[in-house]
N, C-alpha and C positions, 0 to 999 in steps of 0.2 A: 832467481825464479821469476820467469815471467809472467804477469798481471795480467788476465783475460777482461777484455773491456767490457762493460754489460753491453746485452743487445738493446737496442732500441728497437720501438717498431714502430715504423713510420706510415701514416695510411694519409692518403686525400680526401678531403671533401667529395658527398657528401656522408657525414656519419651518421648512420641508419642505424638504430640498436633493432635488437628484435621483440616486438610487438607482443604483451603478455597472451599469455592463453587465456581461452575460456575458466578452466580451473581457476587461475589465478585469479580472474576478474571476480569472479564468483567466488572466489574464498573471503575475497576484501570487501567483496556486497556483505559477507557473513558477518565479518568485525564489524563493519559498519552499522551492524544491526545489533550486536551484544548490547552498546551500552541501553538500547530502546527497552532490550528485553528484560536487564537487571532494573530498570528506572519502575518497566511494569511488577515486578515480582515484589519489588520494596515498596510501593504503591497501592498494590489489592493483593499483594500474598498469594499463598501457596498455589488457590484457585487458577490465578493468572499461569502459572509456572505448570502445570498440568496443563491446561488448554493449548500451551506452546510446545510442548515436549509430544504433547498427543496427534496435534496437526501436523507435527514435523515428522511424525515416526511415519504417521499414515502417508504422509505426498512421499518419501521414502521408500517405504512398503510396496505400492502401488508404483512408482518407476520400475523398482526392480521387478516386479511381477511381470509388466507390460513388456520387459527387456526378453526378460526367460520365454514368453509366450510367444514371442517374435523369435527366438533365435540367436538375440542379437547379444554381444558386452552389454553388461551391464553397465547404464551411466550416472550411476549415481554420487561414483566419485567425481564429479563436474563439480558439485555443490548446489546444483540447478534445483534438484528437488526437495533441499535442505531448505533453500531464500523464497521459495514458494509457501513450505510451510509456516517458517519465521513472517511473512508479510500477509498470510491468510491471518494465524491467529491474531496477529498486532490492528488487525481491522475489526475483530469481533469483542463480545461485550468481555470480562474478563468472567464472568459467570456463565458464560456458554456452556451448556451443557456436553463433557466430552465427546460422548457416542455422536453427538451430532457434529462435532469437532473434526472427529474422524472421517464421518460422510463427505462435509466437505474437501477434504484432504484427497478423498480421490477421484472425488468429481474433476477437483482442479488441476489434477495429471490425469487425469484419462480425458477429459472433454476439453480441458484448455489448452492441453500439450500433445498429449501423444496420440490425441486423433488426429493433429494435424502433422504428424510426421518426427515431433520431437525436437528438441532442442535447435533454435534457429528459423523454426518452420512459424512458429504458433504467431498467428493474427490477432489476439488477445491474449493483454497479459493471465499467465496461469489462475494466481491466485484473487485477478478481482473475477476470475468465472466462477470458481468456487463459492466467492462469498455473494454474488449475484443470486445461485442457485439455492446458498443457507438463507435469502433472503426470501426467495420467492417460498421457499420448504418449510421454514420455521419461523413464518413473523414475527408470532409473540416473542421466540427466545432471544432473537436476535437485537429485541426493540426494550429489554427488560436490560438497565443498566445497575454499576454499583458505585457507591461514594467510595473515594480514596482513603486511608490511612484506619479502616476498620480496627480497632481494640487487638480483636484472635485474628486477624488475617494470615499470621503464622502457623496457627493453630489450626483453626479449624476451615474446610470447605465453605466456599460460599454455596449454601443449600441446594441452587440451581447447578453447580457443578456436574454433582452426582445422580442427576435425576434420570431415573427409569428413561429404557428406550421404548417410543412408539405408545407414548401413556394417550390414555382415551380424550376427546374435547374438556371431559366431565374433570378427568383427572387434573390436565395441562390448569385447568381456572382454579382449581383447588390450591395446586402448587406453586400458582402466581401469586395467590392470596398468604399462602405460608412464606414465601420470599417478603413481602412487603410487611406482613406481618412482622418478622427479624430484623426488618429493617435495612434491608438490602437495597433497595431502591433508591435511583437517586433520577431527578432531569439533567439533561446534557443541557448545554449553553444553547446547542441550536434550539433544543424543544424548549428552551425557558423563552427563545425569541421567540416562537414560532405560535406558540399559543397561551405566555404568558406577557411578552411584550417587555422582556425584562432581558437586558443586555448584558454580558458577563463582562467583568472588568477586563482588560487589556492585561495587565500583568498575572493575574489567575491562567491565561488562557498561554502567556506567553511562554512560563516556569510549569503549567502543566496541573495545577492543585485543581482539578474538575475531573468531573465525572465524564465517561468515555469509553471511547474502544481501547484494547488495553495498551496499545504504543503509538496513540495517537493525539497524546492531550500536550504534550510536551514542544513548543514550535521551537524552543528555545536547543533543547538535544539534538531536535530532527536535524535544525540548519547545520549542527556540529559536525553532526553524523554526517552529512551531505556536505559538508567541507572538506574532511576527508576522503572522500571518494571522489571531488573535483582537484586535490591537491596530487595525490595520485592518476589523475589523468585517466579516470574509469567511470566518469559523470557528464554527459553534455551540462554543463555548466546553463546553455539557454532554453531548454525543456520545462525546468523547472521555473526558471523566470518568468518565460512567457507563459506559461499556467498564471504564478502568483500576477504576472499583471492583467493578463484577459481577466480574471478574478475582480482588479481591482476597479479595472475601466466600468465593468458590467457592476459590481455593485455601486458605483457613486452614480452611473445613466439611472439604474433606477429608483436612486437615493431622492437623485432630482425630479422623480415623476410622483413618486411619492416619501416626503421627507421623513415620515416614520421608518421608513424601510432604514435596514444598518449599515453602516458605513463600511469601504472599503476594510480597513484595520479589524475590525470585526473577524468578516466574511474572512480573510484569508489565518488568521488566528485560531477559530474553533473549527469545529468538526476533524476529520480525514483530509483537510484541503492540502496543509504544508507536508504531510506523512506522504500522502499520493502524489504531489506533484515532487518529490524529491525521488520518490523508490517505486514509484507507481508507472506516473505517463512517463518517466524518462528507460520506461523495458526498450532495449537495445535494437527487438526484432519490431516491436510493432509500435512504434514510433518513428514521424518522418526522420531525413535523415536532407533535406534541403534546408539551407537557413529563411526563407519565406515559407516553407510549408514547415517550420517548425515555430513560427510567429502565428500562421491560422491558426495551426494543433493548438496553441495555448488559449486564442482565442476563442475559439470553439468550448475548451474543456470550463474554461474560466466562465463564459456566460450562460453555456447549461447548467452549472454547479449554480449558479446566483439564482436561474431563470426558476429551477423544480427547488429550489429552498424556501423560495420565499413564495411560487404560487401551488407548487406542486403539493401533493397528500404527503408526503414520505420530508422528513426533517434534514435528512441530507442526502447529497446529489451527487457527487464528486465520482462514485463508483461508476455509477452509468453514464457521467457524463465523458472518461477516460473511454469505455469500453465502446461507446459512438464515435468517441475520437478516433480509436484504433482501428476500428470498419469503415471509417474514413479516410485514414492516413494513404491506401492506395491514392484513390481518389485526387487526393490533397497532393502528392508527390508529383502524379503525372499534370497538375496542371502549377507545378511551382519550379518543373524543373529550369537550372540556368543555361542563358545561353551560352553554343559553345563558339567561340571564337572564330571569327572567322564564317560562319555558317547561316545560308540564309534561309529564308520560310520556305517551303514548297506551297 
C-alpha cells in the first residue's frame, strides 16, 4: 500500500499575516481594561460597579439608537462603545451619581463620536468629551471624591450614588453636607498638593491605596494593562512615553523656577496622568501618527497637564490638556510630516 507524502506548503518572503480588525483590537482594549475595573470594584465597592455598568450601558444604548435613526447596522458589536463607557466611568469619582453617569455616556457618543461620522472619524477621544462636559455640568459632583477600602463598600451605596436627578442649589449643598457628614470624603494627592502643600508618598500613589477617580489611582496596573496591549501589538508603545516624558521635562523646568513645586516622579504618579497617557492620548483616530509629531503630541499634553496643575483653578489637567492636543494633532501632522525620498521643496 502506498504512502501518500504529506503536502508541504511552501511560500516566499515577504510573510504578510492579516492585520487584526477593529473588533478584535477593541475587544483586547476591553481585557485590557477588566483588571482596572475589578481593582476599582475591590477598592470603593458596589458604588464603583454601578457607575461602570451604568456608563457602559448608556454609551451602548446611545450607539445603537444613533445606528437605527440613521438607518445604518448597528455598531456596537465593534466594542467601540463598550471602551468609551469603561474609560468615561474609570475617569469619574467612584460616587458619581448614576443619572449623571448616564448623561455623560451619551453625550460622549452623540457629541464625541457620532457627530463626527462614527467610528474612525471622531477628532476627540469619545469618552474625555463626555467627562469634559460632566465637568463643565456637575462641578460639585465631579469634584466630591471617596477614600478607598470603606467598612460596607459591599454593602451599602456611597450616598452620592443614588442621588436624586436635577436636585435644586438648596438641595445639591444639603447632600454635600450628608456625604461628608458619613464620611465619604476624602482629598486626592493632587488637591493635598495644590492647596495643602503636602505630597503623597511615591509608593501610595504607585500600588494605587489613595483617593481618586475610580481606575485611575493604580500606575502600577495601568502600566500592566498597557503592557499587554503593547505585547499584542495594539498600543503605540511611544504615545504614551512621550506624554509620561513631556510630563517629566515640564514638571522638573518648573521645579527649577520654583523649588516647591513637585518633582517630576510626583506629577507623572497621581492624578489621571498614567490612566490617560496609556488609554487616553494613545485613541488610534485622533492621535498623530508621525514619529516627530507624536514626540510634540507628548510634549504638548505633558506641559499643559504640569502648566493648569500647578497655576490653573482646577487640580487636574490631563483631560483638557489631551483634548487640545487632539485639535492639534492635524495641525502637528502636517508640519511633522517625513521627507520622501528622493523629493525636493517647491
Amino acid at each position: 500500500m502506498a504512502i501518500k507524502a504529506p503536502k508541504i506548503d511552501l511560500r516566499t518572503s515577504p510573510y504578510i499575516r492579516r492585520a487584526p480588525s477593529v473588533p478584535q483590537i477593541m475587544r483586547n482594549v476591553v481585557y485590557a481594561l477588566i483588571p482596572l475595573v475589578i481593582f476599582s470594584v475591590i477598592h470603593f465597592g458596589i458604588s464603583a460597579l454601578a457607575l461602570i455598568l451604568m456608563t457602559t450601558l448608556s454609551c451602548v444604548a446611545t450607539e445603537h439608537l444613533f445606528c437605527k435613526l440613521s438607518a445604518k447596522k448597528t455598531t456596537i458589536t465593534d466594542f467601540s462603545a463598550v471602551i468609551t463607557g469603561l474609560l468615561l466611568a474609570m475617569t469619574l469619582p467612584p460616587g458619581f451619581p448614576l443619572w449623571m453617569g448616564v448623561i455623560g455616556g451619551f453625550v460622549a457618543i452623540a457629541m464625541g463620536k457620532t457627530l463626527f461620522g462614527g467610528i474612525g472619524f471622531n477628532v476627540f477621544n469619545p469618552a474625555l468629551v463626555g467627562r469634559a462636559f460632566l465637568q463643565a455640568a456637575f462641578p460639585v459632583s465631579i469634584t466630591t471624591w471617596t477614600p478607598t477600602q470603606v467598612a460596607d463598600r459591599f454593602i451599602d451605596f456611597i450616598p452620592s450614588t443614588l442621588a436624586l436627578p436635577f436636585m435644586r442649589p438648596e438641595e445639591t449643598a444639603q447632600w454635600t453636607a450628608q456625604v461628608a457628614t458619613d464620611g465619604f470624603t476624602g482629598a486626592t494627592p493632587l488637591a493635598l498638593m495644590k492647596f495643602q502643600q503636602v505630597i503623597t508618598e511615591s509608593s501610595s500613589l504607585f500600588f494605587g491605596s489613595v483617593t481618586g477617580s475610580a481606575g485611575e489611582t493604580s500606575a502600577l496596573l495601568i502600566l500592566l494593562c498597557g503592557g499587554y496591549l503593547i505585547f499584542r501589538n495594539m498600543l503605540d508603545w511611544r504615545i504614551p512615553a512621550a506624554v509620561i516624558f513631556g510630563t517629566a521635562i515640564s514638571a522638573e523646568f518648573f521645579h527649577l523656577i520654583d523649588p516647591d513645586a513637585p518633582r517630576a516622579l510626583f506629577m507623572i504618579l497621581s492624578g489621571g496622568l498614567m490612566f490617560a497617557a496609556v488609554f487616553m492620548a494613545s485613541d488610534m483616530v485622533a492621535s498623530p501618527i508621525t514619529p516627530v509629531g507624536i514626540f510634540v503630541f507628548g510634549m504638548v499634553v505633558g506641559f499643559l497637564t504640569v502648566l493648569i496643575r500647578l497655576y490653573g483653578a482646577m487640580t487636574e489637567a490631563v483631560m483638557y490638556a489631551i483634548l487640545f492636543g487632539n485639535a492639534a494633532t492635524p495641525l502637528i501632522e502636517s508640519f511633522t510630516q517625513p521627507k520622501i525620498y528622493g523629493a525636493r521643496k517647491k
